[in-house]
C-alpha positions as CSV (number, residue, x, y, z in Angstrom):
1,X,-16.5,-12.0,-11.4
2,X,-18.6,-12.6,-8.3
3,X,-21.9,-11.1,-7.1
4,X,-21.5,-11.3,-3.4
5,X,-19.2,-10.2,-0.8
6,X,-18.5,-10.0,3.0
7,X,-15.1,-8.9,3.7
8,X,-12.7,-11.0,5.7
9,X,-12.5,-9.0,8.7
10,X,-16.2,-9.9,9.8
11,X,-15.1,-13.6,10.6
12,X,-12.5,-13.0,13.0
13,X,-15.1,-10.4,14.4
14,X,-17.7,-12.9,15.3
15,X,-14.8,-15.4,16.3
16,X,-13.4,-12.8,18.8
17,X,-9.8,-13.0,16.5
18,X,-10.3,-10.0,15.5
19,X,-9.9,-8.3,19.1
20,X,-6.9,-10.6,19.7
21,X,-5.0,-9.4,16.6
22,X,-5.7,-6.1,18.2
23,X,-3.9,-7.0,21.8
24,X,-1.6,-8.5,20.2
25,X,-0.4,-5.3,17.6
26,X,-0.5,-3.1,20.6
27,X,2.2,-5.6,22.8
28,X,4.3,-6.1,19.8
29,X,4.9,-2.0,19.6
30,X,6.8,-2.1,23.2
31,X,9.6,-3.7,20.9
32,X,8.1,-2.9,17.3
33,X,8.7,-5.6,14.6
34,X,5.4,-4.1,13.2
35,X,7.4,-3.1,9.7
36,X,10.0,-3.9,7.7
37,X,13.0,-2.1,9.4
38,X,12.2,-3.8,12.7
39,X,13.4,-1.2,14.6
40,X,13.5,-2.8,17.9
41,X,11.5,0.7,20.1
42,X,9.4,0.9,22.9
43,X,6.6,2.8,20.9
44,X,4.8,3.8,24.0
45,X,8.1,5.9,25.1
46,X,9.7,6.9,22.0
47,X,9.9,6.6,18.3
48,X,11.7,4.9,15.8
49,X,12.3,5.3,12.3
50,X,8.5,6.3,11.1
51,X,8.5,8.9,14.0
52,X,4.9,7.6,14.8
53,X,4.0,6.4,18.8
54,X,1.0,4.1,20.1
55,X,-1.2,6.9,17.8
56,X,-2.1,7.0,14.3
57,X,-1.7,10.6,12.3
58,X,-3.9,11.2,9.8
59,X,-3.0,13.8,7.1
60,X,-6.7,13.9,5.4
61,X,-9.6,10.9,4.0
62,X,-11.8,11.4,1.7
63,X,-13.8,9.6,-1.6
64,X,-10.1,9.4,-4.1
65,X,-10.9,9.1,-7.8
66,X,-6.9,8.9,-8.9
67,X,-6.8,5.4,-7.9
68,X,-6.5,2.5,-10.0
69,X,-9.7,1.6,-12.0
70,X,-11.2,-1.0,-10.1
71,X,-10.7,0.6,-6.5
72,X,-11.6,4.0,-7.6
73,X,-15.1,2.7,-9.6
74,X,-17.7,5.7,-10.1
75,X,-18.2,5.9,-6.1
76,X,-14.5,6.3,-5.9
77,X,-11.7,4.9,-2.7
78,X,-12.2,5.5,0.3
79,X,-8.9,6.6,1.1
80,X,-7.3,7.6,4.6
81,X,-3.8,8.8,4.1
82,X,-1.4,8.2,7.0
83,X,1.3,10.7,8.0
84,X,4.9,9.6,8.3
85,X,6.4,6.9,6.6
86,X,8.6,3.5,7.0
87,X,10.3,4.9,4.4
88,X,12.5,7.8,3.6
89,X,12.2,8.5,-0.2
90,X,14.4,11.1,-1.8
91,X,11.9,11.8,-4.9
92,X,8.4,11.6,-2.1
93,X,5.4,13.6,-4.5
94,X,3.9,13.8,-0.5
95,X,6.8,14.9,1.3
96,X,4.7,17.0,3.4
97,X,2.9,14.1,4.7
98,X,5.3,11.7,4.6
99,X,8.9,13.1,5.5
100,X,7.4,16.0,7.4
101,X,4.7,14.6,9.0
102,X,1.6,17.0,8.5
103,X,-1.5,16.0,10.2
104,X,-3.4,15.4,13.3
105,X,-3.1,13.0,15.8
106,X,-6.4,10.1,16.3
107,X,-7.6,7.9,18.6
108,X,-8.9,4.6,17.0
109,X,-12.5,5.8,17.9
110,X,-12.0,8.6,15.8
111,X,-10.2,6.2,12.6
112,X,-13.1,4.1,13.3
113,X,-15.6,7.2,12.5
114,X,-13.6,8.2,9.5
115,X,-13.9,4.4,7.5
116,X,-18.0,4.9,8.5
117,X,-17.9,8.0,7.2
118,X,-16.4,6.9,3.8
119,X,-19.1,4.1,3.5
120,X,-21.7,6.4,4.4
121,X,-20.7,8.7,1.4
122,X,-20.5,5.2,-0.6
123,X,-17.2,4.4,-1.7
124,X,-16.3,1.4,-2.7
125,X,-13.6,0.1,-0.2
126,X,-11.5,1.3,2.9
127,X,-8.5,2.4,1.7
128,X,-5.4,2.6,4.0
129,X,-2.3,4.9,2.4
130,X,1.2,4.2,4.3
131,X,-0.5,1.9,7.0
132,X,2.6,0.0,7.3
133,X,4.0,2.2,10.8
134,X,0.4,2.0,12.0
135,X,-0.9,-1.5,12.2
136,X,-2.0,-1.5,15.5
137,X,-4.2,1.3,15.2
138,X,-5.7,0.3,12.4
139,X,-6.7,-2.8,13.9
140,X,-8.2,-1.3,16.6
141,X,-10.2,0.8,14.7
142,X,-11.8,-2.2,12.3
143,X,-12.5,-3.7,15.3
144,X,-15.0,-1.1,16.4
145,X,-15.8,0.3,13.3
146,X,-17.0,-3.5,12.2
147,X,-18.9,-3.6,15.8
148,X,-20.9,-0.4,14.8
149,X,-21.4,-1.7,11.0
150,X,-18.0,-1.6,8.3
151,X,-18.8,-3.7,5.4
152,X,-16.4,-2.3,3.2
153,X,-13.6,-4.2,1.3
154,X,-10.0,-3.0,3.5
155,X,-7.1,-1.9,0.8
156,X,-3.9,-2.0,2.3
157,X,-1.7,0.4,0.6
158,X,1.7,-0.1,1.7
159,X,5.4,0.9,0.2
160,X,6.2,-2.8,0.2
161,X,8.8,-2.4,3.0
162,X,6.5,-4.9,5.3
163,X,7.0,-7.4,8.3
164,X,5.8,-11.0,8.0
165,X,4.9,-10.1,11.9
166,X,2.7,-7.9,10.4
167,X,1.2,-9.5,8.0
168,X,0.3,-12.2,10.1
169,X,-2.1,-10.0,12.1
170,X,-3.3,-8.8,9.2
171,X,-4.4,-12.2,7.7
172,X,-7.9,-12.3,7.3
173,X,-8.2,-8.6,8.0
174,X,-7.1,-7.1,5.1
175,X,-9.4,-7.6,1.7
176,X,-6.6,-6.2,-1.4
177,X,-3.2,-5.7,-0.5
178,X,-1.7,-2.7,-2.9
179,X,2.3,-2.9,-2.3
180,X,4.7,-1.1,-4.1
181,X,7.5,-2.9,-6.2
182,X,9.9,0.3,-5.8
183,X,13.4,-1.5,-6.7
184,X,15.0,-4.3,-7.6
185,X,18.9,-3.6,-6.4
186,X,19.4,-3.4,-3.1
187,X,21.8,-0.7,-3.5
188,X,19.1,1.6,-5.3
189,X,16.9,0.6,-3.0
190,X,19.3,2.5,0.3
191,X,20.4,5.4,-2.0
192,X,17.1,6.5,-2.9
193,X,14.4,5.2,0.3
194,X,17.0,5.0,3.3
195,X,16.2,1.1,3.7
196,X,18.3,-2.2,4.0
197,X,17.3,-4.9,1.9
198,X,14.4,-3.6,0.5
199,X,14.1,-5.9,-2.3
200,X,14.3,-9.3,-0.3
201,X,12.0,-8.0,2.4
202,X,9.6,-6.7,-0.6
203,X,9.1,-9.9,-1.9
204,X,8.9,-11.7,0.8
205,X,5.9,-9.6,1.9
206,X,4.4,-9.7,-1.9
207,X,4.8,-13.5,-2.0
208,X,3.0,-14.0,1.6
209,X,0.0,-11.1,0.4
210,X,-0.6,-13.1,-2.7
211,X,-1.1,-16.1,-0.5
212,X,-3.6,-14.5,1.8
213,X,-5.9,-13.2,-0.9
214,X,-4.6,-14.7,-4.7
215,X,-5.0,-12.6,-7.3
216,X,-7.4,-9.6,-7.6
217,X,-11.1,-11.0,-7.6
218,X,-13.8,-7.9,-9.5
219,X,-17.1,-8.0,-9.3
220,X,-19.6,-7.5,-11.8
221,X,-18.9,-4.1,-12.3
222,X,-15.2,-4.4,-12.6
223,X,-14.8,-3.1,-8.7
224,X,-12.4,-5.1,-6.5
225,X,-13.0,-7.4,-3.7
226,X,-10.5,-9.3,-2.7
227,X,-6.8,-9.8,-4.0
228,X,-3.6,-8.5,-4.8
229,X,-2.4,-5.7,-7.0
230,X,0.5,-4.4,-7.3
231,X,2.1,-0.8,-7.9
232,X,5.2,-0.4,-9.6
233,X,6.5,3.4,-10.5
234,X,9.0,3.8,-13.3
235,X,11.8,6.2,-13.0
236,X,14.5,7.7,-14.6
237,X,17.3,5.9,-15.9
238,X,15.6,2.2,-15.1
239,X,16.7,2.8,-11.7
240,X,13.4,0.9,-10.6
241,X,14.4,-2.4,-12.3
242,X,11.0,-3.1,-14.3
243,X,12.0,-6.6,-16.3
244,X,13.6,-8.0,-12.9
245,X,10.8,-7.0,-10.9
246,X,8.4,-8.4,-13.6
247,X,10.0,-11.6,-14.0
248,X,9.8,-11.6,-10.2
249,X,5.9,-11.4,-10.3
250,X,5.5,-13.8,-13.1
251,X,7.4,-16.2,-12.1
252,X,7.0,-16.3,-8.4
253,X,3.5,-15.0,-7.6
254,X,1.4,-15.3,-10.4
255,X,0.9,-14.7,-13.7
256,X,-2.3,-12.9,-13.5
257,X,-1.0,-9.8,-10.9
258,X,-2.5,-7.3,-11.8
259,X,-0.3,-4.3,-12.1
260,X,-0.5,-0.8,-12.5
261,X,2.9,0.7,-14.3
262,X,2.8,3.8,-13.0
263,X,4.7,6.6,-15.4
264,X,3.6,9.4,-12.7
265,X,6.9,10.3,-12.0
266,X,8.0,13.7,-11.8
267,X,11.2,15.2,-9.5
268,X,10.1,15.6,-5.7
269,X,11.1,16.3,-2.7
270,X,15.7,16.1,-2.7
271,X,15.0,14.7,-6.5
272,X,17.4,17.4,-8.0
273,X,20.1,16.4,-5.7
274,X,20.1,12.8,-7.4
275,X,20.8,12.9,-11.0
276,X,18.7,11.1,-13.1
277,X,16.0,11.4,-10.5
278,X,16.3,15.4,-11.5
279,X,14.0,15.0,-14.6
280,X,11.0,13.0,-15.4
281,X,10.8,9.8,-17.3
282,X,10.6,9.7,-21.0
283,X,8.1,8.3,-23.0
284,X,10.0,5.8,-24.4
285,X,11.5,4.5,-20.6
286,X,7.9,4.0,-19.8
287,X,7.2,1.8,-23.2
288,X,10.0,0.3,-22.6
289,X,9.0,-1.0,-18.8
290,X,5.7,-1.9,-19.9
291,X,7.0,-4.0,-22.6
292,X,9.2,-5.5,-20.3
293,X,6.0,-6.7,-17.9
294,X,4.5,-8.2,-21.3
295,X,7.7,-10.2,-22.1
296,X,8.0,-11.1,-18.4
297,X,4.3,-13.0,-19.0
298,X,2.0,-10.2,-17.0
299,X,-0.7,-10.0,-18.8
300,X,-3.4,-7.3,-16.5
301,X,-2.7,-4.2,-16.2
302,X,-4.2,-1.1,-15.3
303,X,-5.4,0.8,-18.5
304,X,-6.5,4.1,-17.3
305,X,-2.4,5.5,-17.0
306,X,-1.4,4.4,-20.2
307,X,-4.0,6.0,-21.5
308,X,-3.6,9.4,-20.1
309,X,0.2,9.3,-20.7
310,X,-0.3,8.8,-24.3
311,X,-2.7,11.9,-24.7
312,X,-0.5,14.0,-22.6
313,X,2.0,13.3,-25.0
């Protein structure tokens, strides 16, 4: 536990790294790198695969109390939820955001406004949903939202599919990285999200965000400030691959990831055209993958799912 707190982002502010990360997002675009497909577009005169351009869409933002316990608090997240996606998954609970792309267009001013608006209503962090396709945005709103006063932990709350060009600007920026652990088989990974080598570029990303921040840091109040955590959804069939992806995290990254086991799922989306996706999980495949974490050696977990799963049922 610690008792005080400035979050990372203010350094390279009063440095001036902070606006360079910012030039530098913006030139990398005219060839974007900026996620994990590494499409190759000149962003300021088409689009790629996240059918996103120079500008950010926002879908919605607003205090979240769904999140995991220690970003949600009694203040709740601050979340911002990004339209499109780097991804393209088959099952997607926000399809309308993320395959259809509902939302409105922003400048950075205006992105800037929306995280002081969230600390004015006093959540407890920034939290950015899908940020991955919009990086350079992002950055250029910290940078004058931390100008007029952002003090707020930044949760990055990516699908895992993430550049290590990215996440290079993004050292020092970002306070809690929140990837997703979606698959372990690269096969899986193309039949379900649309994306090559999602598992090797996954945990490549996880491995560099745990070195950036270590492992998730709470305060006295059980709120987070600085780390990792990781998401991990269970679906049908095992098609996730819970006990590889666990040994993955124990073994590789740390013992003490926290991770939230998510047993959410429910058919989205094209779900019924992918059998077992059609159905939801059972309660015993959702046992099952949280025993598997325990065996692997993970050890913190996020409570407040398992809880509600074994009331529902």
């Amino acid at each position: 536990m610690v008792k005080s707190f400035e979050p990372a982002y203010l350094a390279l502010l009063r440095s001036g790294e902070l606006r360079r990360r910012v030039e530098a997002a913006y030139e990398r675009m005219h060839s974007c790198d900026l996620c994990g497909r590494k499409c190759g577009v000149d962003r300021y005169t088409t689009t790629g695969a996240c059918k996103t351009g120079v500008k950010a869409v926002v879908a919605s933002y607003g205090p979240h109390f769904g999140e995991e316990d220690p970003l949600r608090g009694h203040r709740g997240s601050g979340t911002i939820f990004f339209s499109w996606c780097n991804l393209n998954c088959q099952y997607c609970q926000n399809y309308d955001i993320s395959q259809l792309g509902h939302g409105e267009e922003v400048e950075p001013e205006e992105l800037a406004s929306m995280m002081l608006s969230l600390q004015a209503q006093g959540c407890h962090n920034i939290n950015l949903v899908s940020p991955s396709h919009v990086v350079a945005p992002i950055l250029a709103a910290v940078l004058i939202a931390a100008e007029a006063g952002l003090r707020l932990p930044l949760v990055y709350n990516t699908g895992g599919y993430d550049s290590m060009e990215a996440l290079r600007l993004l050292d020092g920026v970002v306070d809690i990285y929140m990837p997703d652990m979606k698959y372990a088989d690269e096969e899986i990974a193309y039949r379900y999200s649309r994306v090559r080598n999602y598992p090797a570029v996954n945990r490549a990303a996880v491995k560099e965000m745990h070195r950036q921040v270590g492992d998730l840091v709470l305060d006295e109040q059980g709120i987070a400030l600085r780390g990792l955590l990781v998401r991990h959804l269970v679906l049908p069939g095992g098609l996730a691959g819970t006990p590889e992806i666990a040994r993955f995290l124990a073994e590789e990254v740390s013992r003490d990831t926290y991770i939230n086991v998510m047993d959410q799922y429910r058919p989205c989306y094209r779900a019924h055209q992918y059998p077992p996706l059609d159905r939801p999980i059972t309660p015993q495949e959702y046992e099952e993958a949280v025993e598997a974490a325990r065996r692997a050696g993970l050890h913190r977990f996020d409570r407040r799912q398992t809880r509600l799963w074994r009331l529902i049922w």
